[in-house]
FIPAVEX-398507 format. One line per field, with one value per residue: residue number from 1; residue in one letter; x, y, z of N, C-alpha, C in turn. Coordinates in steps of 0.1 Angstrom, whole numbers. Layout:
<sites>
num = c(NUM,...)
residuo = c(A,...)
n.px = c(X,...)
n.py = c(Y,...)
n.pz = c(Z,...)
ca.px = c(X,...)
ca.py = c(Y,...)
ca.pz = c(Z,...)
c.px = c(X,...)
c.py = c(Y,...)
c.pz = c(Z,...)
</sites>
This chain:
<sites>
num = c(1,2,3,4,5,6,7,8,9,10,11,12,13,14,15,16,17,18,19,20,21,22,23,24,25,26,27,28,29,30,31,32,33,34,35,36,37,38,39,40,41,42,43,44,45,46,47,48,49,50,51,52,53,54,55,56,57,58,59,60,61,62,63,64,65,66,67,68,69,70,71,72,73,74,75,76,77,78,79,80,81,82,83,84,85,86,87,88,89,90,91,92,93,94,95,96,97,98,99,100,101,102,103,104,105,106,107,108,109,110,111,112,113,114,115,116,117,118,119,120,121,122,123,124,125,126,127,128,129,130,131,132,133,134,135,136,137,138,139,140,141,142,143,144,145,146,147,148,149,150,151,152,153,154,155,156,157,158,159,160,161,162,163,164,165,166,167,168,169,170,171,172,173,174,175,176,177,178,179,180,181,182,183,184,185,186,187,188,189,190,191,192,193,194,195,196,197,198,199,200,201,202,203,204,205,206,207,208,209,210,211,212,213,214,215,216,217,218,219,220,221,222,223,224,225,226,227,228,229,230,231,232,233,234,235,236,237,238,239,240,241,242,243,244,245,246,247,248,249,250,251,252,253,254,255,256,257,258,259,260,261,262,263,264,265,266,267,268,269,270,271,272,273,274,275,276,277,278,279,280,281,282,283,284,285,286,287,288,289,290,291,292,293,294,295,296,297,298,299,300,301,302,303,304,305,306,307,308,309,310,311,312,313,314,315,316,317,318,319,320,321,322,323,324,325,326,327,328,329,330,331,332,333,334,335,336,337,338,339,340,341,342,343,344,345,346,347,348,349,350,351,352,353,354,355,356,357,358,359,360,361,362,363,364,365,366,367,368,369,370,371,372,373,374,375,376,377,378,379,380,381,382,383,384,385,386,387,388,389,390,391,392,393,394,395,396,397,398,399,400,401,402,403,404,405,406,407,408,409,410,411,412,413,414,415,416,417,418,419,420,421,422,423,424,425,426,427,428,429,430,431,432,433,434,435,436,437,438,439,440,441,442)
residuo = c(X,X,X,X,X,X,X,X,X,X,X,X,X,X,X,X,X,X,X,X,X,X,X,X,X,X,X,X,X,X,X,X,X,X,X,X,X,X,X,X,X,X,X,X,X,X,X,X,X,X,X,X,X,X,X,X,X,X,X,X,X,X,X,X,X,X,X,X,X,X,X,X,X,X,X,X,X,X,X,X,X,X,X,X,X,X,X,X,X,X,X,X,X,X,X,X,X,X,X,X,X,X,X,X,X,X,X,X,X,X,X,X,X,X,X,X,X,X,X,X,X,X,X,X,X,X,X,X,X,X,X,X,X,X,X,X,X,X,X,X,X,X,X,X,X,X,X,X,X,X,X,X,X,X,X,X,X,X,X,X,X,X,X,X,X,X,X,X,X,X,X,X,X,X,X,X,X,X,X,X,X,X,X,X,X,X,X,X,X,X,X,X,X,X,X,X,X,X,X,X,X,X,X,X,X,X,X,X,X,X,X,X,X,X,X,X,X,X,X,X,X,X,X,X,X,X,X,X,X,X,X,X,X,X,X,X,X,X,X,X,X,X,X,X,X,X,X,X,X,X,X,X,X,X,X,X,X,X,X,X,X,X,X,X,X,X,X,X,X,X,X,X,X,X,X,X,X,X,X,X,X,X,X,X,X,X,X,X,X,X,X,X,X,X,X,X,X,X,X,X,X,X,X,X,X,X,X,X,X,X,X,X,X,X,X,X,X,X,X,X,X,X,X,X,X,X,X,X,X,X,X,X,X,X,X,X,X,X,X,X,X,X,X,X,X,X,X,X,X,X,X,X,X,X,X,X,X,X,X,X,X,X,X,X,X,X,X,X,X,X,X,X,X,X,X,X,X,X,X,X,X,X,X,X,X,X,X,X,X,X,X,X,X,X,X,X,X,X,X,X,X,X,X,X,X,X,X,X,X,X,X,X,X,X,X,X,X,X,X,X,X,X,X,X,X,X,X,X,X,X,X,X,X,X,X,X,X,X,X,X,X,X)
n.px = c(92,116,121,129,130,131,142,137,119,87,64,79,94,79,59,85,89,65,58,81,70,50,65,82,116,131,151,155,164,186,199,210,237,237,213,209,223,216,190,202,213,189,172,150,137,113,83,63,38,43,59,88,93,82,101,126,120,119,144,157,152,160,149,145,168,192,208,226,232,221,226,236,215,188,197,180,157,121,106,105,102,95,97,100,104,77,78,57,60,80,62,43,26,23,41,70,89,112,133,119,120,144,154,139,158,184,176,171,198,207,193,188,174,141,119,96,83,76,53,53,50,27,20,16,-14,-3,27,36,40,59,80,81,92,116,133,137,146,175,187,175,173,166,142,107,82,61,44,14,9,-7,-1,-20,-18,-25,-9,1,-15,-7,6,-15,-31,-18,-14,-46,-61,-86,-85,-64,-47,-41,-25,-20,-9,-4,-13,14,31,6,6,27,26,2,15,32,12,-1,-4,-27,-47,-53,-67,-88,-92,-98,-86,-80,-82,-66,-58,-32,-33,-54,-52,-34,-53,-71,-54,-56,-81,-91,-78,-82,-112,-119,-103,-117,-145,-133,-125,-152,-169,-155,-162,-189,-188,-180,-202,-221,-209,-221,-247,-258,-259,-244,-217,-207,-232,-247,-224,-226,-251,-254,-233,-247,-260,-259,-242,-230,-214,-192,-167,-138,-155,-146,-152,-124,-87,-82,-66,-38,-5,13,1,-28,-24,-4,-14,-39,-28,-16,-36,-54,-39,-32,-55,-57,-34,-46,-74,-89,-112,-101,-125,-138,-122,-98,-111,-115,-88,-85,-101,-94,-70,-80,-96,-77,-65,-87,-86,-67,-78,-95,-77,-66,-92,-97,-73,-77,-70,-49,-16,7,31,20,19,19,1,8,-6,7,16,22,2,-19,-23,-4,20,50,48,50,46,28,14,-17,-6,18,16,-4,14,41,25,17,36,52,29,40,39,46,52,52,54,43,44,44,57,68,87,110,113,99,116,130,112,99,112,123,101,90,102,83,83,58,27,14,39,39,15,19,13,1,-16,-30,-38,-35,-51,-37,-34,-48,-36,-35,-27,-36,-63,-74,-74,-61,-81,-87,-65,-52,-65,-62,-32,-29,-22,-44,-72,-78,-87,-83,-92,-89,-96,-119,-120,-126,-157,-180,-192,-173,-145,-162,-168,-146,-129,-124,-122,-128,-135,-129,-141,-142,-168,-187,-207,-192,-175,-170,-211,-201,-168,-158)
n.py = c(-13,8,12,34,27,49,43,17,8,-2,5,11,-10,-33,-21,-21,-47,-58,-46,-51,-81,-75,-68,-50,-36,-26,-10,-6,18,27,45,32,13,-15,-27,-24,-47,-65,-72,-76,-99,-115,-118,-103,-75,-66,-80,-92,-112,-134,-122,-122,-146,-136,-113,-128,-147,-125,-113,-135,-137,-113,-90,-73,-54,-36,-12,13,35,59,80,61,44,55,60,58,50,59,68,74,64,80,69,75,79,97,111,115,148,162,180,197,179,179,162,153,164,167,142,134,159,157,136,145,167,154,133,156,165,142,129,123,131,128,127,109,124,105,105,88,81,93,126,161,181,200,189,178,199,213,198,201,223,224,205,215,243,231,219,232,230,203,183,173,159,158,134,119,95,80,53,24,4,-25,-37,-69,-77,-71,-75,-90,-65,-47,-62,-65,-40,-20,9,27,56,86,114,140,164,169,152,137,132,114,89,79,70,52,34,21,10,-5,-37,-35,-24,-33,-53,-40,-27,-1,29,60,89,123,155,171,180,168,139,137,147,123,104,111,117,93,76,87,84,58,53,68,51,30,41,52,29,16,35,33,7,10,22,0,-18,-8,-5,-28,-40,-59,-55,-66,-80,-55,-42,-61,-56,-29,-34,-46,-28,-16,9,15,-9,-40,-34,-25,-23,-35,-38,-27,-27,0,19,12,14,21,44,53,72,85,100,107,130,142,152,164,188,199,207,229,244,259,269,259,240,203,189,168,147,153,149,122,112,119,105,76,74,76,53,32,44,32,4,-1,3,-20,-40,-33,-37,-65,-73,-66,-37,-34,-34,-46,-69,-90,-119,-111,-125,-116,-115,-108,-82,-66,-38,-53,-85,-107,-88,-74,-50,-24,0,29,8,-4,-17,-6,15,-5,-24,-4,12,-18,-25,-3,-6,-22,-51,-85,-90,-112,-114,-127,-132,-141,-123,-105,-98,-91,-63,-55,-62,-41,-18,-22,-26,-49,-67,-103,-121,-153,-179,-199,-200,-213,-217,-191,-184,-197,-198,-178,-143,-133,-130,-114,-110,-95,-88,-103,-129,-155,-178,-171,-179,-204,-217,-235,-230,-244,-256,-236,-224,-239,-237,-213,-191,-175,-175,-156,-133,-111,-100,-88,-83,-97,-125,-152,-160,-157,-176,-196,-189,-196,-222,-233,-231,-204,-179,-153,-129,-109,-84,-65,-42,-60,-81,-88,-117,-128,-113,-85,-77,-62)
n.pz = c(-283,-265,-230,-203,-171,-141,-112,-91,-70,-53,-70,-97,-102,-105,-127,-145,-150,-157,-181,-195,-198,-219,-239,-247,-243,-218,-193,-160,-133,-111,-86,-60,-60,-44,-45,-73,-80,-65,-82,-107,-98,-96,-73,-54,-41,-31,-12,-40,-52,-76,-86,-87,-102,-126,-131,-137,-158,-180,-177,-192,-217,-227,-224,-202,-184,-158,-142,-130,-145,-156,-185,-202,-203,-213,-241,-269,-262,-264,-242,-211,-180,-148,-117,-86,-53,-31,-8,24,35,60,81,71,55,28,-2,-7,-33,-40,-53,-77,-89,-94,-106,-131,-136,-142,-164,-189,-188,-200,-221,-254,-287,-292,-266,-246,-211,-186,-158,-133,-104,-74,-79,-67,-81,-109,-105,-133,-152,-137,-136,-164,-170,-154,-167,-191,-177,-177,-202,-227,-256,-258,-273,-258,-242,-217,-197,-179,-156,-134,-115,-99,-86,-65,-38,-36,-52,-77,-103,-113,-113,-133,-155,-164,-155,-140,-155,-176,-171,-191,-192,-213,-238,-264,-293,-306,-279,-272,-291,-284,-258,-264,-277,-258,-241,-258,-259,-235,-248,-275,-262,-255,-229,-208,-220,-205,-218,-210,-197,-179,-157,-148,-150,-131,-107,-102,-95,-65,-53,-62,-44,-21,-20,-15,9,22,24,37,60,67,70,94,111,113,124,149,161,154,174,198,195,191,166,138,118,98,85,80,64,42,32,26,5,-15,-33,-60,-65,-44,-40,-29,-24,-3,20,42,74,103,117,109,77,61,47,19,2,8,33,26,3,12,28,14,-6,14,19,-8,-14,11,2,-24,-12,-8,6,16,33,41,32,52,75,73,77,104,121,108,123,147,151,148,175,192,190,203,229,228,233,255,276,271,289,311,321,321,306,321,323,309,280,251,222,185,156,125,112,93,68,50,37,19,12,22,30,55,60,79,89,111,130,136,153,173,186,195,215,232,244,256,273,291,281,274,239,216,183,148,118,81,59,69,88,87,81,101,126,121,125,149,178,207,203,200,181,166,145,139,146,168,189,195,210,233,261,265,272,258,228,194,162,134,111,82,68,44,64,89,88,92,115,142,169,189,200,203,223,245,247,256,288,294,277,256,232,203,178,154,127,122,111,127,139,169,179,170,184,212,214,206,230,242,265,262,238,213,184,156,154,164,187,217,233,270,270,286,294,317)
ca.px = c(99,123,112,135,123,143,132,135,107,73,61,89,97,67,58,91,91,53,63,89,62,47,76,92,126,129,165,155,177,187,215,212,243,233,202,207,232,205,181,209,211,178,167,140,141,104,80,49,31,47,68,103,92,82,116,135,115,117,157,162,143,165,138,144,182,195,214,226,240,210,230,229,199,185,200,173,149,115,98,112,93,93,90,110,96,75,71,53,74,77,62,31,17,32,45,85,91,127,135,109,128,165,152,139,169,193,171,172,212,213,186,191,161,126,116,82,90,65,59,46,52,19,26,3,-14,7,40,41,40,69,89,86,101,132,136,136,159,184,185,166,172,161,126,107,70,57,27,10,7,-5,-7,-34,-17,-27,1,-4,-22,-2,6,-29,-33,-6,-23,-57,-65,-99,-85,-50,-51,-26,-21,-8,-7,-5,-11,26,29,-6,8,42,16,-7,25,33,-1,-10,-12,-43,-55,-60,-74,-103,-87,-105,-73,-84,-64,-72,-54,-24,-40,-70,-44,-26,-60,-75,-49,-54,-95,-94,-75,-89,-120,-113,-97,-131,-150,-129,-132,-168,-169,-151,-167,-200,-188,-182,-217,-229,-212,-226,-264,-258,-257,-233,-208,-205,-245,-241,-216,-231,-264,-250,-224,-250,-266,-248,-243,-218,-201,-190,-151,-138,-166,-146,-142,-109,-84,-82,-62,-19,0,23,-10,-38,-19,1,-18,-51,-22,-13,-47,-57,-28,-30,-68,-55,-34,-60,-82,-106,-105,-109,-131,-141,-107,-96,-121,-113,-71,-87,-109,-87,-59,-92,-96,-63,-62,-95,-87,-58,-85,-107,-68,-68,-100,-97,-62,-85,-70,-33,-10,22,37,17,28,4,9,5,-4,6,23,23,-5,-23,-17,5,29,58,51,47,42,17,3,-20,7,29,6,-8,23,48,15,14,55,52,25,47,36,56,47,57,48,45,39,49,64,71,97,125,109,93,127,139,106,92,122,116,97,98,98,82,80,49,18,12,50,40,6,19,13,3,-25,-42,-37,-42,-48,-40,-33,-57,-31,-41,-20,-42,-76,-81,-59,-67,-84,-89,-54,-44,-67,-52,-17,-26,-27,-57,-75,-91,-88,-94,-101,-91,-100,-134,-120,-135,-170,-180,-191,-162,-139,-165,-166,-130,-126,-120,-132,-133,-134,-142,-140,-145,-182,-197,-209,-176,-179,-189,-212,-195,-155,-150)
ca.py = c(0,4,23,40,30,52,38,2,5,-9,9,16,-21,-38,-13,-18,-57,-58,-35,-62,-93,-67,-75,-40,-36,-22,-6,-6,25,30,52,23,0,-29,-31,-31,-59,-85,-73,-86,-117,-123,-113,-92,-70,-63,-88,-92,-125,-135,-110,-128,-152,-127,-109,-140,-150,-114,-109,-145,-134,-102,-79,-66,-54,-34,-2,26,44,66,81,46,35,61,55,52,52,68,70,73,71,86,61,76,80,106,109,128,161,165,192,203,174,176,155,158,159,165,129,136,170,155,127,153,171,143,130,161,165,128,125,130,128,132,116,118,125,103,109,75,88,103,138,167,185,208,191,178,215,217,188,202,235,220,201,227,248,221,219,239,221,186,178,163,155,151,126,117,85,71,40,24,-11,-27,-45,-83,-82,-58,-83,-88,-51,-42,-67,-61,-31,-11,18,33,72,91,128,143,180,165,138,127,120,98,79,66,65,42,22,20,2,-13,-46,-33,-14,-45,-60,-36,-26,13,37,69,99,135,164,167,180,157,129,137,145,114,92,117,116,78,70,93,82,43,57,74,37,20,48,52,17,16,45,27,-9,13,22,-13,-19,2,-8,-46,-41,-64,-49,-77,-77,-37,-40,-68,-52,-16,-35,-49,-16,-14,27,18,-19,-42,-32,-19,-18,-47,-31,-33,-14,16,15,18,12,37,51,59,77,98,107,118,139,152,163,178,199,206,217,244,258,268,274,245,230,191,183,150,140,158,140,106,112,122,94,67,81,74,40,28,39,27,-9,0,-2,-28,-49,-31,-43,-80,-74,-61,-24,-32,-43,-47,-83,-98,-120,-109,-130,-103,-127,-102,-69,-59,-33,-61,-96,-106,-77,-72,-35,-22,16,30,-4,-4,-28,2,24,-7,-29,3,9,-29,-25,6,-5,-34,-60,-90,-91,-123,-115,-142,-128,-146,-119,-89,-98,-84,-51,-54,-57,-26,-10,-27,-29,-50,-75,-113,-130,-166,-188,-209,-197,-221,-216,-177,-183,-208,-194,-164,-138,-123,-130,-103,-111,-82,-89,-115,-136,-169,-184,-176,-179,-215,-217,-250,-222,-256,-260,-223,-219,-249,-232,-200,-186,-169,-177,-141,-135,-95,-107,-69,-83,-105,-139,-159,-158,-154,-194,-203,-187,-198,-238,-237,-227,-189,-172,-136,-127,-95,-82,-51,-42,-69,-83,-95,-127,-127,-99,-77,-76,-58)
ca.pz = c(-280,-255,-222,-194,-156,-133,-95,-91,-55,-57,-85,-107,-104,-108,-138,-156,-151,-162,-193,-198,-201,-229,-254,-244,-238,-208,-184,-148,-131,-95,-77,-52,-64,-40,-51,-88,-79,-65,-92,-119,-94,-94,-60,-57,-27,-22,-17,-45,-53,-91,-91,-91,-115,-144,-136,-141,-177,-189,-177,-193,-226,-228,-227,-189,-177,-145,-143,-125,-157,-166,-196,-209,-201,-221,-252,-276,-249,-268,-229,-195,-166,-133,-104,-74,-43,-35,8,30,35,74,87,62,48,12,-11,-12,-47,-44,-61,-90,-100,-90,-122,-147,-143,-150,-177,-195,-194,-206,-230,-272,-291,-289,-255,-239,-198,-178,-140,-123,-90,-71,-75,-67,-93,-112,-108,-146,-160,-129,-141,-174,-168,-149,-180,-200,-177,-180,-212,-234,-270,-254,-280,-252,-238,-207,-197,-162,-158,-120,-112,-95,-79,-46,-34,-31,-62,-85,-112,-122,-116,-142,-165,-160,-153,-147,-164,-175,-173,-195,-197,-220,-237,-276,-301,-300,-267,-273,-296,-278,-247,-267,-283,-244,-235,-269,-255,-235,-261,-283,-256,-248,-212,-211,-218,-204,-220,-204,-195,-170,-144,-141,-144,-112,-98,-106,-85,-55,-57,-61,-32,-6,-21,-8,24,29,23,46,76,68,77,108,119,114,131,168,165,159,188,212,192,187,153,134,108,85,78,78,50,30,31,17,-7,-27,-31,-67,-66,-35,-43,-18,-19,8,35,57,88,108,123,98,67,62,37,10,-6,10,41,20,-3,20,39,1,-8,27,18,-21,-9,18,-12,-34,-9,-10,21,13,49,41,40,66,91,70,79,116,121,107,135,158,148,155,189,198,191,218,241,230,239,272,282,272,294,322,323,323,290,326,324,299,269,239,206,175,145,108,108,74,65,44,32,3,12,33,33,64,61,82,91,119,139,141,165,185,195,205,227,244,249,267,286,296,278,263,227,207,169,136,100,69,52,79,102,80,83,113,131,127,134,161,187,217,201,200,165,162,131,145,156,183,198,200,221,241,279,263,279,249,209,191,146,131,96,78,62,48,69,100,81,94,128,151,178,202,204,206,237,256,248,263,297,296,265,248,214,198,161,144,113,117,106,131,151,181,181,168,193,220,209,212,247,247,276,261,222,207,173,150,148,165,199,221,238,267,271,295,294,326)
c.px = c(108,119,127,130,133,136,133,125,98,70,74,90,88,63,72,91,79,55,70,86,55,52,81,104,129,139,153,167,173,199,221,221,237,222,201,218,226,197,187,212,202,169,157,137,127,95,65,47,37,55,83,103,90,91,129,133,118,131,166,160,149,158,139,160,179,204,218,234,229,212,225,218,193,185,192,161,135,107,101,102,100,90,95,96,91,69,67,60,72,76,46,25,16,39,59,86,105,132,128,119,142,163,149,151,178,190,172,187,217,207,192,177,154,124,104,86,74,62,49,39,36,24,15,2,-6,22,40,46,56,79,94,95,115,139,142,146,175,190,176,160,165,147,122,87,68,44,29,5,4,-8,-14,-30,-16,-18,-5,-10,-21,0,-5,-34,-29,-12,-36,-65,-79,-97,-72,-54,-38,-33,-15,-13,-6,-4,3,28,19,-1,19,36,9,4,30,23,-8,-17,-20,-47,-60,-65,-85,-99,-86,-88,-80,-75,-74,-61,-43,-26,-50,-63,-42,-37,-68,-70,-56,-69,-96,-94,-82,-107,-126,-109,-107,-139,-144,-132,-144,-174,-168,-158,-186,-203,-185,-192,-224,-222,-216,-244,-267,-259,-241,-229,-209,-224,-248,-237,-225,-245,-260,-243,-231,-261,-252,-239,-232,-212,-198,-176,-145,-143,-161,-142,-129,-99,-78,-69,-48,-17,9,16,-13,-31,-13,-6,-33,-46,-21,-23,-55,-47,-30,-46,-66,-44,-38,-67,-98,-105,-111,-114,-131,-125,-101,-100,-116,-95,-75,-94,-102,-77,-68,-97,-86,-63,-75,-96,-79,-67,-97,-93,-64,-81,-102,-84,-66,-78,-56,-25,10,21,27,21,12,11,4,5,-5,12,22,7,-17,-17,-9,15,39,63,46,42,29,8,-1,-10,17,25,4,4,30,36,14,31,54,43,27,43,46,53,51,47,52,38,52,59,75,83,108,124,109,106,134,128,99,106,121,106,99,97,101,77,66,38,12,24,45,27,7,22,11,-13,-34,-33,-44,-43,-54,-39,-40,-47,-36,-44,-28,-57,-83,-73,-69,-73,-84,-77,-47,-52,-61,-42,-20,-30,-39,-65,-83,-80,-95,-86,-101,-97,-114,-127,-127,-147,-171,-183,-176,-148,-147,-164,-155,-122,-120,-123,-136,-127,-141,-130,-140,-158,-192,-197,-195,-184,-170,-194,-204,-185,-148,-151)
c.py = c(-1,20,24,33,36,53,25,-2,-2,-5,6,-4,-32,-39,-14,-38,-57,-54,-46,-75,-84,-72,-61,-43,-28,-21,0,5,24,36,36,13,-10,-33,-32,-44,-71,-83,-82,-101,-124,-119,-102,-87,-65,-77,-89,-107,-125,-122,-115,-138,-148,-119,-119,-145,-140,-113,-122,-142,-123,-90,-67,-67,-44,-26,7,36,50,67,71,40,43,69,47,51,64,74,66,75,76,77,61,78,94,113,123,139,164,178,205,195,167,169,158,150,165,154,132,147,166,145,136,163,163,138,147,163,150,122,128,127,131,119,118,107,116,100,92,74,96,113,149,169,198,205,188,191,220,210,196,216,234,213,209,239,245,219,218,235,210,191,167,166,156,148,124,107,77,58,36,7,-15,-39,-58,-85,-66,-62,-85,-75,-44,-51,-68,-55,-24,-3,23,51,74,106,134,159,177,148,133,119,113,91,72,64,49,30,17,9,-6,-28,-45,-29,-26,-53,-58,-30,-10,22,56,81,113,143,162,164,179,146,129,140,131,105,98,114,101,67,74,88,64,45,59,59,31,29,46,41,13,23,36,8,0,16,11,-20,-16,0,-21,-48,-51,-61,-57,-80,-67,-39,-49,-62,-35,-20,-40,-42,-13,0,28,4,-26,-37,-23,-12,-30,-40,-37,-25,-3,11,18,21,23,45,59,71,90,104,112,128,146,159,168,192,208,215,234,252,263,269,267,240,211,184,170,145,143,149,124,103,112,107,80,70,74,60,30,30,34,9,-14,-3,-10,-41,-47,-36,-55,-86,-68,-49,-20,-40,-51,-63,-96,-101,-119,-113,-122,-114,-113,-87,-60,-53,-45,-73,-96,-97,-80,-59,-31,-5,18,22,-3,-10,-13,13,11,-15,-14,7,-3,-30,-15,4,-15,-50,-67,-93,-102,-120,-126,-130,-131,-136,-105,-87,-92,-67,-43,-58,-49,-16,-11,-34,-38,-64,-88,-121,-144,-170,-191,-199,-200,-219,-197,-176,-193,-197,-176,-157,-133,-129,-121,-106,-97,-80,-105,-118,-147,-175,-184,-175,-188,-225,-228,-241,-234,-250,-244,-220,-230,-246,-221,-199,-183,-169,-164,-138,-120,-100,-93,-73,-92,-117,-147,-155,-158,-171,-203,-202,-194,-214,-243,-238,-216,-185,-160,-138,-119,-96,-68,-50,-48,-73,-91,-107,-126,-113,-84,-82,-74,-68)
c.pz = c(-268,-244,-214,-182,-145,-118,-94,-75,-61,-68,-97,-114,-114,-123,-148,-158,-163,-184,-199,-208,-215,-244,-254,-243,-230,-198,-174,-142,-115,-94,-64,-61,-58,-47,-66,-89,-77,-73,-104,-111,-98,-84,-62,-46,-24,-22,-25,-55,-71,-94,-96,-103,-125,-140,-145,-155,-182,-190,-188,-210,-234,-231,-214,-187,-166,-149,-131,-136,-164,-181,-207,-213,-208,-238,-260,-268,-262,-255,-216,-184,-152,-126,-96,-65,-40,-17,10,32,52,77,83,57,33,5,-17,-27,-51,-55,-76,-98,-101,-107,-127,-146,-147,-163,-187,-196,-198,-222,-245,-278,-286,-280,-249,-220,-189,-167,-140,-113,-88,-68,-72,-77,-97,-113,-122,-156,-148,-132,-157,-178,-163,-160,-192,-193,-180,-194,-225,-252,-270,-265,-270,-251,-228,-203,-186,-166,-147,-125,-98,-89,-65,-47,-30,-45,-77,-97,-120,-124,-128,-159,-172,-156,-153,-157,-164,-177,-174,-195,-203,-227,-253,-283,-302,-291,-270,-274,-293,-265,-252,-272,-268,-244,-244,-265,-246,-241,-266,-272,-245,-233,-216,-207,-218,-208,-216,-205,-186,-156,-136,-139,-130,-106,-100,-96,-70,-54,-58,-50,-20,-6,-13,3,29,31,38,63,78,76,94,114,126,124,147,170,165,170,199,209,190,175,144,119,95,78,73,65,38,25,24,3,-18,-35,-46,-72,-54,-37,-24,-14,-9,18,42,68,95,116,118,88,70,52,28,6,2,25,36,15,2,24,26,-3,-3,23,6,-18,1,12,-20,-29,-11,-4,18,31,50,40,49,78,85,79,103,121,118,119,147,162,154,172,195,198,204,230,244,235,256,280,285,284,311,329,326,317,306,326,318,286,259,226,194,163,134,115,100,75,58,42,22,1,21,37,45,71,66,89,105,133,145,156,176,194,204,217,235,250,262,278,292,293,271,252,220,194,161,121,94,62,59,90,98,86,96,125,136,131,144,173,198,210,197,187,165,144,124,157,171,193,202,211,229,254,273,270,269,231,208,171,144,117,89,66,61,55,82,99,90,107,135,166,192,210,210,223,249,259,262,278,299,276,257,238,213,184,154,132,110,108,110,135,164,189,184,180,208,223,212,224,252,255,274,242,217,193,170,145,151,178,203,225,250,272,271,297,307,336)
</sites>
């Protein structure tokens, strides 16, 4: 069948490439000229693990093209998705869905035929019934549908997500739409991969309820590793000992320095919000959005202590940027809160990540970008790993403390040990959740 994708971001992209490998035929839209210009190069302007190479088979294949001609692109089109962006709205918390209505009105003065409208986009609950009324003022003849469709892909590992999915959740409002839903996803259907179909407005709550529900996991966590420090309790036995407790799972109980990313940020801030308009106050998220905020800066001062009470005229090497590995997204990411903190409090920062410097450029000002891990801690006073990239999984720690000034090591993410940093020749090394080394910091 041939689908619409009007968005070419993370989602949209991903999701129309994916769609592509399917045996769909599949128009990619953007207003962004540049960008649908290196997509028809080739180029692929964000970064996700096999992502470029299944554009390249699919566009080679003729199954995947590139657009900014909606009109077009919707020619023959039996299902258009929605995958614009959908940001926080400054000021309240909300979910600007400007972009979301700006596409269903275009799509309806372009469309012909019977099309079923499908949002991608996390939107609150209620907008599909809101989409479909702008649709509908727009052009009132249009025969059209509209289905909720989140997606549910953790960056770094979106490809397999998109492939193998726990569960796809459609909404929809009649057996039509199902069935150009289910001709959508057939190849999971035939291959057993659980296709949840509900209502609209369990859909869109569904994404919102999923995420905050994983945001909650990972605070909970953190919350629980500053008390095993303060009781000598160690985090990483904590977690494994709850995760195999099969009623809670091991996934996301690694402690660290609180969560980023496009998701879970937004959308906790979205359904704190959609709760104090109906008058349900959601608490537990509330304290999870407060508490992660809490998190973050308290690692600020597990780097001020190892810095003994002053970030002035020290060089601190920042190993990862990016919110997670395998990304080069940076939204949110813990990095953004603690560097402009060691800058201001006069520190020289030398950072290294694989994929983040592009990014991390324009929002980290002021800072120094090395290649080479060992060139950035060379005479340096503190390392700080902030993103557990491969790449500094299995780091020569000998050699890194010989480089440095002052050899201490804060370990945000629990890679190494407390041995392991000690063996090497650290003098100070603390972690998330777990005894520093040594003892007593001050």
């Amino acid at each position: 069948m041939r689908i619409t994708m009007i968005g070419t971001g993370y989602v949209g992209l991903v999701s129309g490439v994916c769609f592509s490998d399917f045996g769909h035929e599949v128009v990619c839209v953007d207003k962004d000229v540049s960008k649908i210009a290196r997509l028809e190069n080739g180029e692929v302007p964000i970064y996700e693990p096999g992502l470029e190479d299944l554009l390249e088979k699919n566009v080679k294949a003729g199954r995947l093209t590139f657009t900014t001609d909606l009109a077009k692109a919707l020619d023959g089109t039996e299902a258009v998705f929605i995958a614009v962006g959908t940001p926080t709205r400054r000021g309240d918390g909300h979910a600007d869905l400007t972009y979301v209505m700006a596409a269903a009105e275009e799509i309806a003065r372009n469309a012909k035929g019977y099309i079923v409208i499908v949002t991608k986009s996390t939107v609150p609950v209620g907008t599909n019934r809101k989409v479909a009324a702008v649709v509908r003022a727009a052009n009132p003849d249009l025969d059209f549908d509209v289905a909720s469709n989140p997606e549910f892909l953790r960056e770094g590992a979106a490809i397999e997500d998109f492939m193998r999915p726990d569960r796809v959740v459609v909404g929809v409002e009649n057996d039509r739409a199902a069935e150009v839903m289910a001709d959508v996803y057939r190849p999971l259907f035939l291959r057993d991969f659980p296709i949840v179909r509900t209502d609209l407005e369990s859909a869109e709550m569904i994404k919102y309820a999923a995420n905050a529900f994983l945001a909650t996991k990972i605070t909970f966590i953190n919350e629980i590793a500053a008390l095993c420090e303060k009781t000598g309790a160690d985090v990483r036995e904590v977690s494994k000992g709850m995760g195999l407790d099969g009623r809670i799972g091991n996934k996301f109980l690694h402690a660290g320095p609180g969560y980023g990313g496009s998701c879970f940020p937004k959308d906790t801030s979205a359904l704190a919000r959609i709760g104090q308009e109906f008058a349900s106050p959601m608490t537990i998220t509330e304290a999870v959005i407060q508490v992660n905020d809490r998190v973050k800066r308290r690692m600020i001062g597990k780097l001020l202590d190892l810095c003994e009470g002053s970030f002035k005229g020290r060089k601190i090497a920042v190993l990862g940027v990016t919110f997670k590995p395998n990304t080069d997204d940076m939204r949110d990411a813990p990095s953004l809160t603690i560097i402009p903190a060691l800058i201001g409090g006069g520190a020289i920062v030398h950072a290294v990540d694989p994929q983040g410097r592009h990014e991390g450029e324009n929002l980290l000002p002021h800072v120094i970008w090395d290649d080479d891990v060992y060139t950035a801690v060379a005479d340096a006073d503190l390392v700080v790993l902030l993103t557990e990239w491969n790449e500094f999984r299995a780091l020569d720690l000998k050699r890194m403390a010989q480089a440095m000034r002052h050899a201490r090591m804060a370990d945000l993410r629990n890679i190494y040990s407390t041995s392991d940093a000690r063996d090497a020749g650290f003098e100070a090394y603390v972690s998330v959740g777990r005894k520093p080394f040594p003892d007593t910091l001050s």
